[in-house]
N, C-alpha and C positions, 0 to 999 in steps of 0.2 A: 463417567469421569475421564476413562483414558480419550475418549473424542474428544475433551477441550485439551487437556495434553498436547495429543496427535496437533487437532487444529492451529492450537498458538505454534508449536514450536516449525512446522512447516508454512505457518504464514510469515514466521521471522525470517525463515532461512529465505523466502520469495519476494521479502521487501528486501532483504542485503546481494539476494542473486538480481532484482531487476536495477538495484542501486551501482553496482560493480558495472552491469552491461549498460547503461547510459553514459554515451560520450560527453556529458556535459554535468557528471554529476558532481565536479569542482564546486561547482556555482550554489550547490547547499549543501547543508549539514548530512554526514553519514547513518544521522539515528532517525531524520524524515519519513524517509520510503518505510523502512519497517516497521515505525509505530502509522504509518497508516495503513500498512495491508496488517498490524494484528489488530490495530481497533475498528476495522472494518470486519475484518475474519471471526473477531469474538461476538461484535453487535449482530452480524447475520447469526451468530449460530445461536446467542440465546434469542433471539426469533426465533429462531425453529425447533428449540426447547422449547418454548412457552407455546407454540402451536401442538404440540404433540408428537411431531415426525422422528425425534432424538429415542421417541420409545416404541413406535409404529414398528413392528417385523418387518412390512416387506418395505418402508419409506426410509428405513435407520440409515441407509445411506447417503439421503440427500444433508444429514445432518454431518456428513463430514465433508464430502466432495462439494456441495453448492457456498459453502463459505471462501474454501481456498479461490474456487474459477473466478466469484466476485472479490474476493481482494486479490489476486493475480490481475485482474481487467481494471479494478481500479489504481492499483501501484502504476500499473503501468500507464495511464491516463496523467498519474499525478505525477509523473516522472517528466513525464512529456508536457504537459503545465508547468511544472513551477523551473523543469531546465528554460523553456521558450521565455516568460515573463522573468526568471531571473536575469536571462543575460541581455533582455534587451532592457530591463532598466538600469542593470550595469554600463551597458552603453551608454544610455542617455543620461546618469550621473557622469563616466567620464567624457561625454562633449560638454557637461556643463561644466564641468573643473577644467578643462584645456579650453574653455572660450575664454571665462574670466581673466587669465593671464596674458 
C-alpha cells in the first residue's frame, strides 16, 4: 500500500513540475497535466499488481519506478500535444473572429 502512496503523490508532483516547465501552459487548464500523469501512474501500476511484480522480491521495483518513467514520458508528450493543437486553434478561432469584421 505505501507504493500507491509513493506512486500517486510523485506522479502529481511530475504532472504540476512538467506543467510549470511548459512555456505554453496558459493555453490549458492547471489540473490537465496531473490528472494525466496520475491516471496514467495508477493504470500502469495496477497492471502490475494484477501481474504479480508489486509482490515478486527481486521485480518489487519495477512496480514503483516503471509507472512514474511512463507517466513522466507521457505528461510530457501531452504537454507538448495539447500546448501545439491548443494555440494553434487559438489562432485559427482568432483569424476567424478578425476576418468577419
Amino acid at each position: 500500500m505505501v507504493s500507491l502512496i509513493i506512486v500517486t503523490g510523485v506522479a502529481v508532483c511530475v504532472g504540476f513540475f512538467v506543467w510549470f516547465a511548459d512555456r505554453r501552459h496558459h493555453r490549458y487548464g492547471v489540473l490537465l497535466l496531473p490528472a494525466i500523469s496520475l491516471c496514467s501512474a495508477l493504470i500502469l501500476w495496477i497492471i502490475l499488481q494484477f501481474a504479480g511484480l508489486g509482490y515478486h522480491p527481486d521485480l518489487s521495483w519495477l512496480a514503483w519506478i516503471l509507472p512514474l518513467v511512463a507517466s513522466t514520458a507521457l505528461t510530457v508528450a501531452a504537454a507538448w500535444w495539447f500546448g501545439r493543437h491548443r494555440e494553434q486553434a487559438d489562432a485559427e478561432a482568432m483569424t476567424a473572429i478578425l476576418k468577419r469584421r
